[in-house]
N, C-alpha and C positions, 0 to 999 in steps of 0.2 A: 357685536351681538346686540347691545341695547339699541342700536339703532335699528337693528333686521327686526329687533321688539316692537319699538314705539313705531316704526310706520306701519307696520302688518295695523296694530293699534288703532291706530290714526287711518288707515282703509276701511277697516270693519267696518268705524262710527259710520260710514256712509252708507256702509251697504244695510240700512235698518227697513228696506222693504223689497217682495218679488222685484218691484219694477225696479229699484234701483243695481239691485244684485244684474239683472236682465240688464241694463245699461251698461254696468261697469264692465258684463262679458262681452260685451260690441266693442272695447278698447284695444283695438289692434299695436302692439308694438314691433317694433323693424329690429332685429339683429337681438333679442333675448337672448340669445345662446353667449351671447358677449359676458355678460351681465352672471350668467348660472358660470362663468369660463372663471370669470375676477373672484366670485363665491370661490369656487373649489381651487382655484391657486393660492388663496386667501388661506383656506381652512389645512390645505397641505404647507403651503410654507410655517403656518404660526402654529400648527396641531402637528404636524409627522414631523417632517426634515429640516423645519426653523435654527434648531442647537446642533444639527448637524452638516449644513453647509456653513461655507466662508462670511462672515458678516455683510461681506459685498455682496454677494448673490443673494442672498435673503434680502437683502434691503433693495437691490435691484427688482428681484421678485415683486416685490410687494410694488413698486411703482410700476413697474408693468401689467400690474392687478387696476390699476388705477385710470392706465393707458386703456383697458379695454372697457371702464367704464364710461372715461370720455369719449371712445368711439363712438357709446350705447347713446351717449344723449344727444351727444351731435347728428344721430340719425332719427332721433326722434324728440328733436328741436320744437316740433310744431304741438305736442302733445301740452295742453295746458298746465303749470307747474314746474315745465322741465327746467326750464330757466331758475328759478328758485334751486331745484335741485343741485343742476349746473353751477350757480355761486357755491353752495356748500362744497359739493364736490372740489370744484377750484381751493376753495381755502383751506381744506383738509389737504389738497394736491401741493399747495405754495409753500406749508408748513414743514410736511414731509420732504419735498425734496430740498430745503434751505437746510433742512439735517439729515441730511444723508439717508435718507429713506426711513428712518423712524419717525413718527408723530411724537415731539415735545412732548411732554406732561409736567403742568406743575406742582411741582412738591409737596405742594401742602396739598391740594386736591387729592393727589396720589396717597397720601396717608387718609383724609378723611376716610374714603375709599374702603380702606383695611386692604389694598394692595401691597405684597411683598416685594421686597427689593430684589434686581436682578442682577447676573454676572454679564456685566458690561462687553463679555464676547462674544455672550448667545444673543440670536436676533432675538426682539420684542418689536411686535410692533408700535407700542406705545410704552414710552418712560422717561421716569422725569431727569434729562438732562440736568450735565454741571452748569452746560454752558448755551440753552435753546438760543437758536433764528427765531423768528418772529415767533414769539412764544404766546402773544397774543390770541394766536390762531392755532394755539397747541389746545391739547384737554385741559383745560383751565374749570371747568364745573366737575362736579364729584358727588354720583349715588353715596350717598354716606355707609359705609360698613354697616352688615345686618340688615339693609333693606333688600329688599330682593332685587337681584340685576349690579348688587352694586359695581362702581365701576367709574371711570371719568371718560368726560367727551366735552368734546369742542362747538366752538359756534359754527362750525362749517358741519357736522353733528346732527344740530337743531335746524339747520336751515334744510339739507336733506329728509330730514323728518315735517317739518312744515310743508316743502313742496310736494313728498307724497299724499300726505293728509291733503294738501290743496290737490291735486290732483283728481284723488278718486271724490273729495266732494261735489267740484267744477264738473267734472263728469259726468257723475250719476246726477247730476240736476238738469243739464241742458238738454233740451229739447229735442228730440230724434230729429227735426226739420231743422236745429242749428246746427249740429254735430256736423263735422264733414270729417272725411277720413284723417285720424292722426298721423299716418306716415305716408311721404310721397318720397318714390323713388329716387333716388339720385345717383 
C-alpha cells in the first residue's frame, strides 16, 4: 500500500500543469490489465483467502502476482524509468522467492512500525523471519508507528517509487517532437 501511496505521490508532482497532465495522457502502456490482474490477486490473496488457503498456495499466489508484473514491464521496457522500476521489482522478486514466497522483514523495523506479531501458519505477505535469505533486500526501513501509512519496506520499495516518479516526470517534460511511441509490439 505505501508504495501504491508514494508513487501516485511522486506522479502528481509532475502533473503541476494543463500541458503536463495533456502529456502524461499521451503515455500509452501495453498489457495494463497485467498490472490491475497482480493488484486484485494481491488484494485477494492478503485481504480475503490469505488465512485460509495452504501456506503454499498463498505464497505461490503472491509470486505469481509478481510473474504478471514482470510480464507488465518486460512489455513495456522502452517506457523511460521502466528499468529503475524493473531493478526494484527484481529485488523485491529475489527476496521473496529466496523465502518462500514471503518478503523478509526485519525485526526491529517491524517493531518500529507498531506491527503486530503473526501466527507463522497464516500467509503474510511480509514478516520478520527467524531465519531471512537475503535479508538485505527484505523491508529493512520502517514508517515509525503513529505516522500515517506506517509500515516497512524495502530498497527494491524505493527503487519502484523512484522509477515511477522518474517516469511521469521524464515524461511530462519531453517534447511532443522527442516522444516516440512507448510500446512497440512484439
Amino acid at each position: 500500500m505505501i508504495v501504491l501511496v508514494l508513487t501516485a505521490l511522486g506522479v502528481a508532482s509532475a502533473l503541476f500543469s494543463r500541458e503536463r497532465i495533456a502529456r502524461f495522457a499521451q503515455l500509452s502502456l501495453d498489457g495494463l490489465w497485467l498490472v490491475w490482474a497482480a493488484i486484485l490477486l494481491q488484494v485477494v490473496v492478503f485481504e480475503v483467502v490469505g488465512a485460509h488457503l495452504p501456506l503454499w498456495a498463498s505464497n505461490g499466489l503472491h509470486l505469481v502476482s509478481y510473474g504478471l508484473c514482470v510480464a507488465f514491464l518486460w512489455r513495456n521496457r522502452r517506457v523511460p524509468g521502466s528499468w529503475i522500476i524493473g531493478v526494484g521489482t527484481a529485488c523485491n522478486l529475489v527476496a521473496i522467492t529466496a523465502n518462500g514466497g514471503t518478503m523478509p522483514a526485519n525485526a526491529a523495523a517491524w517493531r518500529r512500525a507498531g506491527l503486530p506479531d503473526f501466527d507463522p501458519e497464516v500467509f503474510e505477505n511480509s514478516r520478520a523471519l527467524a531465519s531471512p535469505r537475503l535479508a538485505f533486500l527484505g523491508d529493512v526501513f520502517a514508517i515509525p508507528a503513529g505516522w500515517p501509512l506506517a509500515n516497512v519496506f524495502s530498497i527494491g520499495d524505493v527503487l519502484i517509487v523512484v522509477g515511477g516518479t522518474y517516469l511521469a516526470h521524464r515524461w511530462c517534460s519531453m517534447p511532443l517532437e522527442h516522444r516516440r511511441p512507448a510500446l512497440v509490439a512484439v
